[in-house]
C-alpha positions in Angstrom: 8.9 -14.0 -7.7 10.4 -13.6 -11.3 6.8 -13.9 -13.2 3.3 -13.7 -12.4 0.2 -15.0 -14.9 -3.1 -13.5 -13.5 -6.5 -15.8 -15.2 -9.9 -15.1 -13.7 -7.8 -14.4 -10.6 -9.3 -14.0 -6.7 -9.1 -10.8 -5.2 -9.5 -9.7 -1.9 -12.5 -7.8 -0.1 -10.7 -6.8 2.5 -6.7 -5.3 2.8 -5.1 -3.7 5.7 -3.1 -0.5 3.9 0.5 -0.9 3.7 2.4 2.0 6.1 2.4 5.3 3.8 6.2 5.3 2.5 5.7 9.2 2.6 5.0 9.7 6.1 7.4 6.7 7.1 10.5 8.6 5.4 9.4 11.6 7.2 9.7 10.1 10.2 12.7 8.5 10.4 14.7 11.6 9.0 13.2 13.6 11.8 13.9 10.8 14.5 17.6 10.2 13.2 18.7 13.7 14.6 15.9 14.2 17.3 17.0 14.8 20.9 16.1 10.8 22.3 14.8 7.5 20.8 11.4 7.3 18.6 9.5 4.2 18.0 8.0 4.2 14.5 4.7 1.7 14.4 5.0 0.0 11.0 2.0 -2.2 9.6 4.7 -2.8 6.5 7.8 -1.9 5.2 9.0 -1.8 1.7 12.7 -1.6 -0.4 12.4 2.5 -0.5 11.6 3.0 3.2 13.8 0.3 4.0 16.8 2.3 1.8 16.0 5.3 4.0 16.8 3.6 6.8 20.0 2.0 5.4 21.2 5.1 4.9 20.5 6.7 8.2 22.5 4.1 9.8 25.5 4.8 7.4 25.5 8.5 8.8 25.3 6.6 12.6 22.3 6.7 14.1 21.2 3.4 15.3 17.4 1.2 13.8 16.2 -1.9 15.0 13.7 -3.3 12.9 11.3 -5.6 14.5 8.6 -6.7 12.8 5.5 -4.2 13.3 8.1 -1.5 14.7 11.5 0.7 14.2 13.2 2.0 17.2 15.2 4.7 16.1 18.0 5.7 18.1 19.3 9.4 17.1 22.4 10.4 16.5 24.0 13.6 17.4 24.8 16.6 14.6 28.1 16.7 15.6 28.7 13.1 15.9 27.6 12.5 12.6 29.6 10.0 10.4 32.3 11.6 8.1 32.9 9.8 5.2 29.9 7.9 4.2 28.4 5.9 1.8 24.5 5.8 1.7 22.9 3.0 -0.7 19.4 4.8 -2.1 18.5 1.8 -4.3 15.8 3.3 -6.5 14.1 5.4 -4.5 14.0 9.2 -5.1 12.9 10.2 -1.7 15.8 8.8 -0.4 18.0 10.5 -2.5 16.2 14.1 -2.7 15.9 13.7 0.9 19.1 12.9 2.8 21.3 14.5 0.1 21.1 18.0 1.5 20.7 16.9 5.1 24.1 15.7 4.5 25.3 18.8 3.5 24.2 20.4 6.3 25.8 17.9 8.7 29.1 18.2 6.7 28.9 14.5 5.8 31.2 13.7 2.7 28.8 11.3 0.9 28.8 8.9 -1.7 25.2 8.1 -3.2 24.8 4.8 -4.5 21.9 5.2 -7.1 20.2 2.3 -8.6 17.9 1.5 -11.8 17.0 4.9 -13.3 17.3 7.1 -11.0 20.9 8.5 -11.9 18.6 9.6 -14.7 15.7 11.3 -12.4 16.5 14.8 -12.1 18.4 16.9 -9.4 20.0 19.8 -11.3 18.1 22.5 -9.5 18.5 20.8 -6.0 21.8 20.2 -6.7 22.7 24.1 -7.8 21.2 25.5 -5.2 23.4 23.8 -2.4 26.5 24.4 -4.4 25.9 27.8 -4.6 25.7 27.4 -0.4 29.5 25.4 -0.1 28.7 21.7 -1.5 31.1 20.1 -4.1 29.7 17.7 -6.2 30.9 14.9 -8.7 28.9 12.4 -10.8 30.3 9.6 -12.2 27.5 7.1 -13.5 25.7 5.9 -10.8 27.7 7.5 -7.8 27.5 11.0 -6.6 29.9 11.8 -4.7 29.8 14.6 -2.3 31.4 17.1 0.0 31.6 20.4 1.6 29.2 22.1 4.6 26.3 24.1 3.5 25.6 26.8 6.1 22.1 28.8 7.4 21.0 31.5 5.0 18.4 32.2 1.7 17.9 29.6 -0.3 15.9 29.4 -3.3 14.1 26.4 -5.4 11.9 25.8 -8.1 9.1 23.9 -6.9 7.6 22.3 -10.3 9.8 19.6 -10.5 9.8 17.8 -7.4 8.6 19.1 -4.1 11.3 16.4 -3.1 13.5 19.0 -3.0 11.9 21.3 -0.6 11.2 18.1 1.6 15.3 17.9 1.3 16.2 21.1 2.1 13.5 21.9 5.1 14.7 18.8 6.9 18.2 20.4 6.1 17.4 24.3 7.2 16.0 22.5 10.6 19.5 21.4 11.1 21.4 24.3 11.1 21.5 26.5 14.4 20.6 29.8 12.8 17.8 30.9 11.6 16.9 30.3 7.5 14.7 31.2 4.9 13.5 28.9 1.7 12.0 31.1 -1.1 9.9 28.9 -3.9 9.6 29.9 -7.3 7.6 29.2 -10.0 4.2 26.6 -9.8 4.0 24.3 -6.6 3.4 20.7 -7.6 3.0 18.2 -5.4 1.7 20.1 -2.7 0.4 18.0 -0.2 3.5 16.7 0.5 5.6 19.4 1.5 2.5 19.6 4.2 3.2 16.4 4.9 6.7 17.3 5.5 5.8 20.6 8.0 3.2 18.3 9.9 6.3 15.5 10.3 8.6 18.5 11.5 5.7 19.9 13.9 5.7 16.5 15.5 9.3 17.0 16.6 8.4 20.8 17.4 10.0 22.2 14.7 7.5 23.6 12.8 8.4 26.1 9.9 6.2 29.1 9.1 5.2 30.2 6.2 4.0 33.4 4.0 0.3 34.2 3.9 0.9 32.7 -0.1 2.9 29.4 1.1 6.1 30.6 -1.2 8.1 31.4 1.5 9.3 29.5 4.7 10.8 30.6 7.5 13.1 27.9 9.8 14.3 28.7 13.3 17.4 26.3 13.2 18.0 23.6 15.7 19.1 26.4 18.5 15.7 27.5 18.9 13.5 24.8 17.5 15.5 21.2 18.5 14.1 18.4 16.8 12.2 16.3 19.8 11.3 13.1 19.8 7.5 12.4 20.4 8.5 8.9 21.7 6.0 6.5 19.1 4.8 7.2 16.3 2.1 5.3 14.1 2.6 6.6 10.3 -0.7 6.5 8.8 -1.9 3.8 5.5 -0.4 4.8 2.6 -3.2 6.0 -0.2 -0.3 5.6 -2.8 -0.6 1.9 -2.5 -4.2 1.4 -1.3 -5.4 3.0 -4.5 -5.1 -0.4 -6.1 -7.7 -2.5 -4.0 -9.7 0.5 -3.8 -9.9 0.6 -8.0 -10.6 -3.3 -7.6 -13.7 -2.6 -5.8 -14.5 0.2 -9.1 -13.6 -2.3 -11.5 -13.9 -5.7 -10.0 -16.5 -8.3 -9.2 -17.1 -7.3 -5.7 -16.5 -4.4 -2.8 -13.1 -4.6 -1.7 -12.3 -2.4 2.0 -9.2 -0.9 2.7 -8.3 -0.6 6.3 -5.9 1.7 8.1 -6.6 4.7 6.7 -6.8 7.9 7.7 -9.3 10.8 7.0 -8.8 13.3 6.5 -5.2 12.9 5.5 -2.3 15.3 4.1 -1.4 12.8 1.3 -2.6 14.4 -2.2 -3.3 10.7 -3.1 -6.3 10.3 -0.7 -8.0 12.1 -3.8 -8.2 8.9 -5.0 -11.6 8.7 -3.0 -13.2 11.8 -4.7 -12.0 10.5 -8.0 -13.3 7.2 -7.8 -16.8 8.8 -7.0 -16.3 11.3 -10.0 -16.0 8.0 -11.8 -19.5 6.8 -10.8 -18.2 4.0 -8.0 -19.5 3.5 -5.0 -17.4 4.8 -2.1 -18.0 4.8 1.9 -15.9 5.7 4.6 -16.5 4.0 8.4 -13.9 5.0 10.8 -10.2 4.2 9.2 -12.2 1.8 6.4 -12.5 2.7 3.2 -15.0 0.5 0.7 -15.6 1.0 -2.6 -18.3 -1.0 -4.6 -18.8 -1.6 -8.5 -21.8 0.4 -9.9 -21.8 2.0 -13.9 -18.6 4.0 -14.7 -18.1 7.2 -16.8 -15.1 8.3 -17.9 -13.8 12.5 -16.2 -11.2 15.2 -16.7 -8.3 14.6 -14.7 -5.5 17.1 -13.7 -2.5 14.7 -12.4 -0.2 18.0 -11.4 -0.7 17.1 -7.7 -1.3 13.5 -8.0 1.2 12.3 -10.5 1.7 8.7 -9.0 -2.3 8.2 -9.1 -2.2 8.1 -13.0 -1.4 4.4 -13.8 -4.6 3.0 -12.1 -6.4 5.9 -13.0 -6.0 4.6 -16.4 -6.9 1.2 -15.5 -10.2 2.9 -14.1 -10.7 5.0 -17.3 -10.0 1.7 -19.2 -13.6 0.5 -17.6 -15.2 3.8 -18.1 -17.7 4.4 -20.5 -17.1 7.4 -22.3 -13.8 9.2 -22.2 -11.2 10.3 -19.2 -8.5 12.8 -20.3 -5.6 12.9 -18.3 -3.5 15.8 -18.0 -0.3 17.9 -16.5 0.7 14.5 -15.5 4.6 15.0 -18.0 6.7 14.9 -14.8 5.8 11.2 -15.2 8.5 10.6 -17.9 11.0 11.0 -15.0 9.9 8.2 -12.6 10.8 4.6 -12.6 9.6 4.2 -16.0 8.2 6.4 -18.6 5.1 5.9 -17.4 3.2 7.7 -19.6 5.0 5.4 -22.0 4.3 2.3 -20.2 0.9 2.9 -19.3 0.1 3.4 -22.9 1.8 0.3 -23.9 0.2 -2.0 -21.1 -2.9 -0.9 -22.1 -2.9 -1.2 -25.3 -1.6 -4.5 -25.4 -4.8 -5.2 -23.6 -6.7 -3.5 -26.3 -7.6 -0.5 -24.2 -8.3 2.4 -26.5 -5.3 4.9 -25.5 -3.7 7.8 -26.7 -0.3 9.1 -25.6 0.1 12.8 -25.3 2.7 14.9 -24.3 1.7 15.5 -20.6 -1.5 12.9 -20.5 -3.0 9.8 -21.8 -6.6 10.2 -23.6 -8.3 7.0 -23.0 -12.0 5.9 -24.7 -13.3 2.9 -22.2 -14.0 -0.4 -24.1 -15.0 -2.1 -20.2 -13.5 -5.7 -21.6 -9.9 -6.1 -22.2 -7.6 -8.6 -23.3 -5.0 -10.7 -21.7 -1.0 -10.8 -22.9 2.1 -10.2 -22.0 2.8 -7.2 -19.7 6.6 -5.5 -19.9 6.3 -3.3 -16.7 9.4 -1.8 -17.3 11.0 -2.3 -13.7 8.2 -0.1 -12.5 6.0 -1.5 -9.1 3.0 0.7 -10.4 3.1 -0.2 -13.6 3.2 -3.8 -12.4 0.7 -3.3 -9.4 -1.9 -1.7 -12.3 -1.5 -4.5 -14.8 -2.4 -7.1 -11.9 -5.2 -4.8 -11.2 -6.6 -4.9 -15.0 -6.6 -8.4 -15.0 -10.1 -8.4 -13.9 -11.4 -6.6 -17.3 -10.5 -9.8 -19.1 -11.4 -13.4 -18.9 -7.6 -14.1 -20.7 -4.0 -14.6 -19.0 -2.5 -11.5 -18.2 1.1 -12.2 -17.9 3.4 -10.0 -15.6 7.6 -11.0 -15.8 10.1 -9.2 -13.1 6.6 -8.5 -10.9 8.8 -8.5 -7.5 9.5 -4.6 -8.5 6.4 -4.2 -6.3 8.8 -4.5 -3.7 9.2 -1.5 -3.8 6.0 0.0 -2.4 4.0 -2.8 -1.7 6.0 -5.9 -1.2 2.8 -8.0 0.0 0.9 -6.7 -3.0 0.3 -10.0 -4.8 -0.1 -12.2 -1.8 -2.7 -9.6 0.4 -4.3 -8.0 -2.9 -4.4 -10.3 -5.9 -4.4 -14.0 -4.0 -6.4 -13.5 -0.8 -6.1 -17.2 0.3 -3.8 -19.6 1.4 -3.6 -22.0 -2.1 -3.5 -19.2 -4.2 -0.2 -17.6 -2.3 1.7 -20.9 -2.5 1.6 -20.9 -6.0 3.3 -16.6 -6.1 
């Protein structure tokens, strides 16, 4: 699928939520090195979990992929591949994730990073383990690793990426001795280093943590072995159901997103509240979420916590009337794309009335846009919200390279954008 022209376009009323690629990572880190096999329940799988478990498999454990399912077969800490060289494509999770897990297992590594993320940033994650034993070398693309961390203190700042403290807890659980992680300055990103203790209490490893949440305390495998619950269904991913849930905001009809889970650890799950703020319609049955159209007004936004929520909440804002100011939301320069960048561009080349700022986007809703050419920069959520503001204009929105949804939401297009049968022959 190379390009992609949206005109008065279909949508769908009703989408089952792709598998959340946060809980799905989670998962298979923790059954990779867990005492006996775990079956992971997938409703679908995308290019960054898919990379995780790539490079799982080049350490040695074993993955079957079936459709619907992944049957993880651990592999043991001392039997862990050597010399190895783990392919991350473009996905920072992977990367932030397995790189100090590898240090811990003494793994020498080569990281095989792809599109921009030899550009995302690991400095702090990256002096923190060599100050612990791990040599590292980049050389464009590759990093290249070696050494063995061992248990002890370690310290990170946690307003960069809470990536890293995802990295390094899955790293600390690891090591037999016990282990401390101290983190310094502003948490961002919060939710999902809970997401990361709940995924390690499901293997009964559970950190603690201080009264304040700065400090966490690991056991170490000895005492707290990582054990396989046997299945495990990862819950829908809010990330990606954000966008049919802004289609029933925006669009000409409720759309319902099944497969959800409430309440829910992930930080984007505030899409919900924030659609409401917005004036839409939202209702929750069971694991269904629907949202209906009704007069939109445009909010304040803070994005610190929900960084990859701001592309469609632009979209949304774009509808508003009134205006939506968006704000702490600068760690999006470092994704994909410069997405502050490329959400103001998109937008404007619809005619959306945008402002770029430093850490936000100020947008003043004009409820119509226009149609045109989209450049979405390589970026699935830049892609994924320009299919979605295809339904403020009556013109051809026009999206090249839109297969980068692949990597979130592979089935994007054909479950979201062209519900039936004709329309997906023609993707």
């Amino acid at each position: 699928m190379k390009t992609v022209t949206l005109q008065a376009p279909q949508y769908a009323r009703e989408v089952m939520a792709p598998t959340s690629k946060s809980a799905a990572h989670r998962a298979l880190i923790a059954a990779a090195f867990a005492d006996t096999q775990t079956v992971i329940r997938m409703h679908l799988s995308c290019a960054d979990i898919d990379a995780t478990a790539d490079c799982l498999i080049a350490l040695g454990a074993k993955i079957t992929r079936k459709e619907g399912t992944l049957t993880v077969t651990p592999v043991a800490r001392d039997r862990v591949i050597r010399e190895a060289t783990l392919d991350c494509g473009e996905s920072g999770s992977t990367l932030r994730f397995l790189l100090p897990v590898c240090a811990a297992l003494g793994a020498n590594a080569t990281f095989l990073r792809r599109g921009r993320l030899p550009e995302r940033p690991l400095g702090p994650l990256l002096d923190e383990l060599k100050r612990h034993g791990l040599c590292a070398q980049e050389d464009g693309a590759l990093l290249k690793t070696t050494g063995l961390i061992t248990a002890g203190d370690y310290r990170v700042a946690a307003n960069i990426s809470s990536q890293y403290i995802t990295g390094l807890l899955f790293a600390l659980s690891l090591f037999d001795a016990p282990s401390t992680l101290t983190l310094t300055g502003k948490v961002e990103s919060a939710p999902y280093i809970d997401m990361t203790v709940a995924a390690l209490a499901q293997f009964g490893a559970k950190p603690t943590t201080s009264e304040q949440g700065e400090i966490f305390e690991i056991a170490g495998y000895a005492k707290q072995p990582l054990c396989s619950p046997g299945t495990l269904f990862p819950e829908g991913d809010f990330s990606g159901a954000a966008f049919p849930l802004a289609l029933g905001a925006i669009g000409p009809h409720p759309v319902t997103v099944k497969g959800l889970s409430l309440p829910s650890l992930q930080g984007d799950s505030e899409i919900l509240s924030l659609l409401s703020r917005f004036g839409a319609k939202v209702t929750v049955d069971r694991d269904a979420v629907t949202v209906s159209p009704a007069p939109l007004y445009g909010i304040e936004i803070g994005a610190e916590q929900i960084p990859d929520l701001v592309p469609i909440l632009s979209v949304v804002a774009a509808a508003a009337a009134g205006t939506t100011h968006i704000t702490g939301a600068a760690r999006l320069r470092l994704k994909e794309s410069d997405r502050l960048a490329a959400v103001s561009a998109f937008l404007r080349v619809m005619g959306a009335n945008i402002t770029e700022e430093e850490d936000g986007l100020l947008i003043v809703g004009t409820k119509k846009l226009n149609g045109g050419r989209i450049d979405a920069c390589g970026d699935h959520r830049i892609a994924m919200s320009a299919a979605v503001a295809a339904a403020l204009t009556d013109e051809a929105v026009v999206i090249p390279n839109a297969a980068c949804v692949a990597k979130s939401y592979p089935t994007f297009f054909e479950d979201v954008i062209f519900p039936t049968e004709t329309e997906r022959s023609n993707i």
